[in-house]
C-alpha angles and dihedrals in degrees: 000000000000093000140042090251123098085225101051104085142083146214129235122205121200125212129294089211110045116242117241116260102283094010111129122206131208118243129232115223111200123200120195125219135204116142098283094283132143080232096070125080139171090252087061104035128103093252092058087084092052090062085074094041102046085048099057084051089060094261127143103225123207118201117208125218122191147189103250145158126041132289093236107034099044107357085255117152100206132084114113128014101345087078104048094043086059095054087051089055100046093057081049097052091047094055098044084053084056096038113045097032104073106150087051101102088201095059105034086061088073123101109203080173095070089026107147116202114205123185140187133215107312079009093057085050084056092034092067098035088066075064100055100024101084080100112034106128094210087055091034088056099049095058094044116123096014097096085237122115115220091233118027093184144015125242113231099214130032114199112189121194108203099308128161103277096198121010096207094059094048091049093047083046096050 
């Protein structure tokens, strides 16, 4: 968990092939869609399928949960920025987990260097936004004063499965 929320964790998957002594290996880091709705969850979500698959090829796979939907349509607690700030503390929270436990042999395996974030849907729109917030003021502003930094890496790839490339069009649009 890196929030108060019961929606606000994620789950991280090991390799299926075991990485040679010192050999680090990159991390896949999935992001559900549907629609942002409560509804929607990362155990019903088309990147549920990929956490086998990138295991098999020798990846550690991290699953995000967030905070979605809205307090009167579907009791949610997510929208902006409550959405985005998760996503911003779940990178956090990985790479504290990588950081700051070195003796531990699970988490030192893991490459944030070489990180990939892939999204769906409303979790490609997220997806691509880890690659545009660094300076987001609202995001900027919320972590002010706590010492952390909204985003502590840098993916190297975003991978975004048709998500919602610009919110303001697909509202206008709607």
């Amino acid at each position: 968990y890196y929030g108060s929320s019961e929606d606000q964790f994620f789950v991280l998957h090991e390799p299926k092939t075991s990485p040679i002594d010192s050999e680090r290996r990159p991390v896949m880091i999935l992001i559900h869609g549907g629609y942002w709705k409560q509804y929607y969850n990362l155990n019903n979500a088309l990147c549920d399928g990929l956490v086998e698959f990138f295991q098999q090829e020798g990846y550690y796979v991290s699953q995000l949960e967030y905070r979605r939907g809205n307090r009167d349509i579907d009791g949610g607690e997510g929208g902006w920025p409550e959405t985005n700030i998760d996503i911003a503390l779940s990178f956090n929270s990985l790479f504290n987990l990588v950081e700051q436990e070195p003796d531990s042999s699970y988490y030192q395996k893991i490459d944030l260097t070489a990180a990939v974030v892939i999204g769906h849907s409303a979790g490609g729109t997220l997806a691509l936004w880890t690659s545009v917030s660094g300076s987001n003021e609202v995001i900027q502003r919320h972590f002010e004063g706590s010492g952390v930094k909204p985003f502590p890496f840098t993916p190297r790839l975003c991978v975004a499965i048709a998500p919602i490339g610009s919110l303001l069009e697909g509202f206008l649009e709607r």
